[in-house]
C-alpha positions as CSV (number, residue, x, y, z in Angstrom):
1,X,0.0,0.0,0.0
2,X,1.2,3.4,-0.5
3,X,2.9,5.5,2.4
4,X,0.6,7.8,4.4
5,X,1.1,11.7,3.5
6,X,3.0,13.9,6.1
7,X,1.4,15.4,8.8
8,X,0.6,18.8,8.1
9,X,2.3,20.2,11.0
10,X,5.0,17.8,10.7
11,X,7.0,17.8,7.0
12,X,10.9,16.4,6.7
13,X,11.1,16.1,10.7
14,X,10.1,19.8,11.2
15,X,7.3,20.5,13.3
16,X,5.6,24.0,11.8
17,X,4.9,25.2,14.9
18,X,8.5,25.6,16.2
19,X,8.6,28.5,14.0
20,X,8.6,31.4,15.6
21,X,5.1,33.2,15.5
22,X,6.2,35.8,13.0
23,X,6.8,33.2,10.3
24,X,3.8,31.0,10.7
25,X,2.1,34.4,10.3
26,X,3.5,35.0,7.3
27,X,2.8,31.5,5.6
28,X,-0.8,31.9,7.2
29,X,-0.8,35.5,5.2
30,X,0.7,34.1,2.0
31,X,-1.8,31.8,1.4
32,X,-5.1,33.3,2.6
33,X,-4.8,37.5,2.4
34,X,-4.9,39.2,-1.2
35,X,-4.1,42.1,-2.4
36,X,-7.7,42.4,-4.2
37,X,-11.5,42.4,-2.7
38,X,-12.4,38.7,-2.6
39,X,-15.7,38.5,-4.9
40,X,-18.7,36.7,-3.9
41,X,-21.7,35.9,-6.8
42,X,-24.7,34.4,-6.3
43,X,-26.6,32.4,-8.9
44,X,-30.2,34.0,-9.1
45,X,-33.3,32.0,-8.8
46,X,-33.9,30.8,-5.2
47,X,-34.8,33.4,-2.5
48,X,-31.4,33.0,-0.9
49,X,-29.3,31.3,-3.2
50,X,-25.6,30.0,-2.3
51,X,-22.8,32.3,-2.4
52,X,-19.5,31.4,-4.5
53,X,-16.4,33.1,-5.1
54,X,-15.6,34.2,-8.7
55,X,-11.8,33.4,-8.3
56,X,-10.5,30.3,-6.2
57,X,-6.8,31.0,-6.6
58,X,-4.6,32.5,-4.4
59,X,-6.6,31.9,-1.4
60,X,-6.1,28.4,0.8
61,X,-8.8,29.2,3.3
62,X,-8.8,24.8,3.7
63,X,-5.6,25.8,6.2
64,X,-8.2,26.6,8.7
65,X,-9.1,22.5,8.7
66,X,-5.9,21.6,9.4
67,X,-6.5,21.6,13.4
68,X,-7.6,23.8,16.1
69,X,-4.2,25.7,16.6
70,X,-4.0,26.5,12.8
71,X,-7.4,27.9,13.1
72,X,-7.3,30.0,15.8
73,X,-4.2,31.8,14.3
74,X,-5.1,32.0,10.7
75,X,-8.7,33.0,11.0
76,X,-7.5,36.7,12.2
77,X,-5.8,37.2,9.5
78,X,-8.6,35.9,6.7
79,X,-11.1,38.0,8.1
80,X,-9.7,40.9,9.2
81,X,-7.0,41.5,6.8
82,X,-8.9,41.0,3.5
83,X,-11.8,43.3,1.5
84,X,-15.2,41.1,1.0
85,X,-17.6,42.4,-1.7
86,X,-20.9,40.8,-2.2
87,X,-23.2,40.7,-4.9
88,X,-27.1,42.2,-5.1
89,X,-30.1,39.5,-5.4
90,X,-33.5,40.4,-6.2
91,X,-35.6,40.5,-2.7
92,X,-39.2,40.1,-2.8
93,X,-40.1,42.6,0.0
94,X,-43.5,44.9,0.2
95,X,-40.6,47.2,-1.4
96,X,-39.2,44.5,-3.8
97,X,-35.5,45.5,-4.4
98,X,-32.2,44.6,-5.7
99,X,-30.2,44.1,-2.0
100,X,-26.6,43.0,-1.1
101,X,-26.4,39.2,-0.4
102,X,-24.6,39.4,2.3
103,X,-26.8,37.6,5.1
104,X,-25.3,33.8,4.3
105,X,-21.6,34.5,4.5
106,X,-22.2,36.1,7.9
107,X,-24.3,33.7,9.2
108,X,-22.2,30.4,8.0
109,X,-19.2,32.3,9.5
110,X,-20.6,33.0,12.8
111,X,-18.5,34.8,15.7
112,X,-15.9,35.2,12.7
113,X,-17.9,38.1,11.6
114,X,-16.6,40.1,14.4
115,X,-13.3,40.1,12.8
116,X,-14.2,41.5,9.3
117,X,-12.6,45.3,9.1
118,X,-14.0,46.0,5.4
119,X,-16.8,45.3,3.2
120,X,-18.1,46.4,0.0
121,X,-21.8,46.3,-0.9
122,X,-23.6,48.7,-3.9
123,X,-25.1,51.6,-2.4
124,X,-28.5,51.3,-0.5
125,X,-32.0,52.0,-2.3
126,X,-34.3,54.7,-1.5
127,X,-38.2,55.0,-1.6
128,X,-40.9,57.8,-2.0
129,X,-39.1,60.2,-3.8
130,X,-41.9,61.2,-5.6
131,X,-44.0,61.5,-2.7
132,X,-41.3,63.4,-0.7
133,X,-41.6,60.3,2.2
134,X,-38.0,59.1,1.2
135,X,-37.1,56.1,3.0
136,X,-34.4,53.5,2.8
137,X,-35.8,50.0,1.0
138,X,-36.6,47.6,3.9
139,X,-33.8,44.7,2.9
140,X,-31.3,47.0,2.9
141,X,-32.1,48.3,6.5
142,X,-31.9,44.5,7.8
143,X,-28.5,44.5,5.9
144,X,-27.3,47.8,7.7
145,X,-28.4,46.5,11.1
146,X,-27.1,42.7,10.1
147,X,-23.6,44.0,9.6
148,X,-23.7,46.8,12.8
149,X,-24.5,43.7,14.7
150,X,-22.1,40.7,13.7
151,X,-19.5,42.9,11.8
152,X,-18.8,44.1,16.0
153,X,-14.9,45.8,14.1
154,X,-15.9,46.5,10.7
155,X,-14.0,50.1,9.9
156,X,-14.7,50.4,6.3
157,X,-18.1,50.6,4.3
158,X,-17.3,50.4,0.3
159,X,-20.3,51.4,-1.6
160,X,-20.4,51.1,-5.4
161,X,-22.4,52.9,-7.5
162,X,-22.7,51.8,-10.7
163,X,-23.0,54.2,-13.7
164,X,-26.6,53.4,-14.7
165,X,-27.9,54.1,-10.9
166,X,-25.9,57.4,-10.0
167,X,-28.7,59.8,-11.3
168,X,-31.3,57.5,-10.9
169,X,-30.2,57.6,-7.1
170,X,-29.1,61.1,-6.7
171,X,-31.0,64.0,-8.5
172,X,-30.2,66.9,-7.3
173,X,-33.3,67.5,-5.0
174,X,-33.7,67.9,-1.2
175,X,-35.3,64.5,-1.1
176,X,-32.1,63.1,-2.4
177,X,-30.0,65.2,0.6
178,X,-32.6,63.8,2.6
179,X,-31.9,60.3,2.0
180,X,-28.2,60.6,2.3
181,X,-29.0,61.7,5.9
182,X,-31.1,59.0,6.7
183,X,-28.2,56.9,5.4
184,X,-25.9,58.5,7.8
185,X,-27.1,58.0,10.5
186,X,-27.7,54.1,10.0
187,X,-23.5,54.5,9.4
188,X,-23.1,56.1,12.7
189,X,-25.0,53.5,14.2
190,X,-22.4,51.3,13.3
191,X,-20.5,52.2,16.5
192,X,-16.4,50.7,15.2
193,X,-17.2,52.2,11.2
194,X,-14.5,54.9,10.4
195,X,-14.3,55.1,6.8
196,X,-17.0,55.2,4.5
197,X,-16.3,55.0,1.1
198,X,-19.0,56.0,-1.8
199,X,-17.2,54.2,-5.4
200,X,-18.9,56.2,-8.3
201,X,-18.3,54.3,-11.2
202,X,-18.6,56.2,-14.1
203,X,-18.5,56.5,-18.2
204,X,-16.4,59.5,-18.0
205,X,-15.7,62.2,-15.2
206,X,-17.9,64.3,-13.9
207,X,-18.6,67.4,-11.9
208,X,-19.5,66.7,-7.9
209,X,-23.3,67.1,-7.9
210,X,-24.6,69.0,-4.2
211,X,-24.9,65.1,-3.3
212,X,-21.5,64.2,-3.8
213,X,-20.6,67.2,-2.3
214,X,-23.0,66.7,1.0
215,X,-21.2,63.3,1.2
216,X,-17.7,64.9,1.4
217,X,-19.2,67.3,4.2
218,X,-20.3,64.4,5.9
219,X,-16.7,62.8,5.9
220,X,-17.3,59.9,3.3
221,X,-15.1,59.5,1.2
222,X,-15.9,60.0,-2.8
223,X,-14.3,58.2,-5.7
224,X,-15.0,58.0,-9.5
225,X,-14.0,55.4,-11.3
């Protein structure tokens, strides 16, 4: 029969954890922190469907199954150290919207969640313009409070604002300046958020609208890509 594999704390008669701290740290960050957002997408059809990640490569997160030691000093560094963005689904609500899908990930991951410093989401929905009653579409609320209550350290908010929704979002009215400050203060009720960062991504550059602007006086941060 063929020979059993090497432990995987034990290869050529080393045992990995009589390296010093700072070097299993580094292996640990090697093989599960990138440099770019890790991308979740969602296939659409079921209310809640599964979340995948669009590239597998570069990231070992199995390293966490080796055993209980691994775990407890690798999982820091997956979840604090790297940017998560997650995709929108379609949420049948008495406000049916488009809504981040972030609710699975933070539930599968449990207490983890507390670790996670920075996510990126597209940039909430509003209601009632026309009626002047602006209000923030009910899923993303439960999103907001989902991540103020399991994301305990999160210290950046990314939102992306794709090019087709930027003036369907923001006019120039004071229902628009409205909703940004009903947006604000959900931020602010995310007690450990520092950074909020508002990701316009446009067709070519433009001038700040009073929205954009307002944002800036608020402290977000405002990019246009």
């Amino acid at each position: 029969s063929s020979p059993s594999p090497p432990s995987p704390s034990r290869v050529s008669g080393l045992n990995f954890f009589d390296l010093a701290i700072e070097i299993r740290l580094k292996i640990y960050s090697e093989l599960l922190v990138r440099s770019e957002p890790i991308v979740f997408v969602a296939n659409y059809g079921p209310p809640s469907p599964p979340l995948f990640r669009t590239k597998r490569e570069g990231l070992c997160p199995a390293l966490l199954r080796v055993n209980k030691k691994v775990h407890g000093e690798a999982s820091p560094l997956l979840y604090s150290n790297n940017r998560f963005r997650f995709p929108d689904i379609f949420v049948s609500t008495p406000s049916a919207t488009d809504s981040p899908h972030v609710a699975p990930f933070l539930r599968q991951i449990g207490s983890q969640a507390s670790l996670i410093r920075h996510i990126c989401i597209t940039f909430p929905t509003f209601d009632g313009f026309r009626h002047d009653r602006v209000m923030l579409h009910e899923a993303h609320v439960k999103n907001l409070e989902l991540i103020r209550d399991t994301c305990t350290s999160i210290t950046t908010l990314e939102l992306l604002l794709p090019p087709d929704s930027a003036d369907y979002t923001f006019g120039d009215s004071p229902s628009a300046v409205k909703a940004l400050g009903l947006l604000d203060a959900r931020f602010k009720a995310i007690l450990s958020l520092k950074e909020i960062i508002v990701n316009f991504q446009v067709y070519a550059a433009e001038d700040l609208s009073d929205c954009r602007i307002k944002m800036r006086d608020w402290g977000w941060t405002v990019e246009v890509t």
